[in-house]
C-alpha positions as CSV (number, residue, x, y, z in Angstrom):
1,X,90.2,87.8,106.2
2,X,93.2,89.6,105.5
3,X,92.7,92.9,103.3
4,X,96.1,92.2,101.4
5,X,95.1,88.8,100.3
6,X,91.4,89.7,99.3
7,X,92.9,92.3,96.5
8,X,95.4,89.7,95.5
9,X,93.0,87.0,95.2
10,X,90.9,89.6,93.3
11,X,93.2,90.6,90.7
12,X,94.4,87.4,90.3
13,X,91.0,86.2,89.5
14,X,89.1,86.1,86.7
15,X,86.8,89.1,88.1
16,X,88.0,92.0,85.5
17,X,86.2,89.8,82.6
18,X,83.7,87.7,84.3
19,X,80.9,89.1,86.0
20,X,80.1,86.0,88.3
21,X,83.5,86.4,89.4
22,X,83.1,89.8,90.2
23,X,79.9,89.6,92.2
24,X,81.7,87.5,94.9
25,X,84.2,90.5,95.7
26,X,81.8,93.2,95.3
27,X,80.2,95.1,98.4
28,X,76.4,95.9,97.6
29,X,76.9,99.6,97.9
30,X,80.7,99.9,96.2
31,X,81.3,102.7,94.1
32,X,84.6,103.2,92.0
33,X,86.0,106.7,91.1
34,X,88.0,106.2,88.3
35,X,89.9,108.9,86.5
36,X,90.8,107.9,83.0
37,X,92.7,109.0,80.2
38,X,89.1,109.6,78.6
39,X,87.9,111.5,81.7
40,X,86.2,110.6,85.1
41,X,83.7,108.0,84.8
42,X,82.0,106.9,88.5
43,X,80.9,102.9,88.5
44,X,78.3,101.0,91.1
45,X,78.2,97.7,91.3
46,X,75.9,97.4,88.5
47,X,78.2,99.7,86.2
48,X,81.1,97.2,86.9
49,X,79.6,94.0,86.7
50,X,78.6,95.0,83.0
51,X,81.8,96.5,82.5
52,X,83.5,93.2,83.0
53,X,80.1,91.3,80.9
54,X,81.1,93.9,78.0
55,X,85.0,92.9,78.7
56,X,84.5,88.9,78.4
57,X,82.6,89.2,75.1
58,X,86.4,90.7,73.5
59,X,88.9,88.9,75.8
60,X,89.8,85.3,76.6
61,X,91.7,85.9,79.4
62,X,92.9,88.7,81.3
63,X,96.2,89.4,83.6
64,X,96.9,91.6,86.2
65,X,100.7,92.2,87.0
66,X,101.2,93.9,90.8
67,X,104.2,95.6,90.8
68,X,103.1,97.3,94.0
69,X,100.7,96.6,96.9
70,X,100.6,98.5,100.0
71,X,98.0,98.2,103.3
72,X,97.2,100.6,105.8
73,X,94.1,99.1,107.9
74,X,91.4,98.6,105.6
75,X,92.7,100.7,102.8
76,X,94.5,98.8,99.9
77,X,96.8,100.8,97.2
78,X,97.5,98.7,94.1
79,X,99.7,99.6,91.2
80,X,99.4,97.1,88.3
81,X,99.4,96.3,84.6
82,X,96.6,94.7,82.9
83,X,96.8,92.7,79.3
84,X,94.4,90.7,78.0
85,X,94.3,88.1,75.3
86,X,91.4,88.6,72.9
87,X,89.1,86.1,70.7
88,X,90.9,86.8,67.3
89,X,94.5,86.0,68.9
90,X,94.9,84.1,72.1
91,X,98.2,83.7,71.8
92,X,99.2,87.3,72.0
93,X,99.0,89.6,75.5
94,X,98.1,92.9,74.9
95,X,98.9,95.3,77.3
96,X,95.7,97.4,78.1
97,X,96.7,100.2,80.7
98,X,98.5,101.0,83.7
99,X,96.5,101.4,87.1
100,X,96.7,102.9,90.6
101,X,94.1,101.8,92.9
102,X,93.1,102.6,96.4
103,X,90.4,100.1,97.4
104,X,88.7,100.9,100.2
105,X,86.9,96.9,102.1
106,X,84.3,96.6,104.0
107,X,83.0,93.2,105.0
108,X,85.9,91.9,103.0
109,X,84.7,93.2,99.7
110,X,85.8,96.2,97.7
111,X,83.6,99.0,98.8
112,X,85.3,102.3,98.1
113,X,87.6,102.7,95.1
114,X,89.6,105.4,93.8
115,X,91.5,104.9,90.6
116,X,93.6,106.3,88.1
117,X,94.4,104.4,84.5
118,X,96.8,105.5,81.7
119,X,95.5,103.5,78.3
120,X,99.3,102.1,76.7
């Protein structure tokens, strides 16, 4: 499958709050490097599948807006916004952060990430 559309069909998923979701993008052995405005945190896969358990018990939904997507062979760079709607108001997006993401696939899942974040 086409690296490009894997990452778009990912973020355009459910995945970031839904755990079952996730599972069906995720490479067994995928590790994310993310460098927050907290600090550097580094996620397996079962780190970010109860990231996204812990994220669907505040949030309703959850939308990812791709202002840029770039491929170079199996190496995806994403930079998006992602707002949320949460239990107490589901009428109202709230924008979470801003993101850059390279995403590394392998077997067409997300195997390698590197990313950045910037809390609003």
């Amino acid at each position: 499958m086409n690296p490009k559309k894997i990452i778009l069909d990912f973020y355009k998923s459910d995945a970031l709050i839904n755990p079952e979701v996730l599972k069906t993008f995720l490479h067994h052995d995928v590790i994310l490097d993310w460098n927050s405005s907290t600090g550097f945190i580094q996620m397996n896969r079962e780190g970010l599948l109860a990231l996204a358990s812990e994220l669907s018990s505040s949030y309703v939904r959850s939308k990812v807006a791709i202002s840029h997507i770039v491929r170079e062979g199996n190496l995806i760079s994403v930079r998006y916004s992602h707002s949320v709607k949460t239990l107490e108001n589901p009428r109202e997006d709230i924008l979470l952060a801003n993101f850059m993401v390279v995403w590394e696939l392998k077997d067409d899942k997300l195997y390698r990430g590197f990313q950045m974040s910037q809390v609003i």
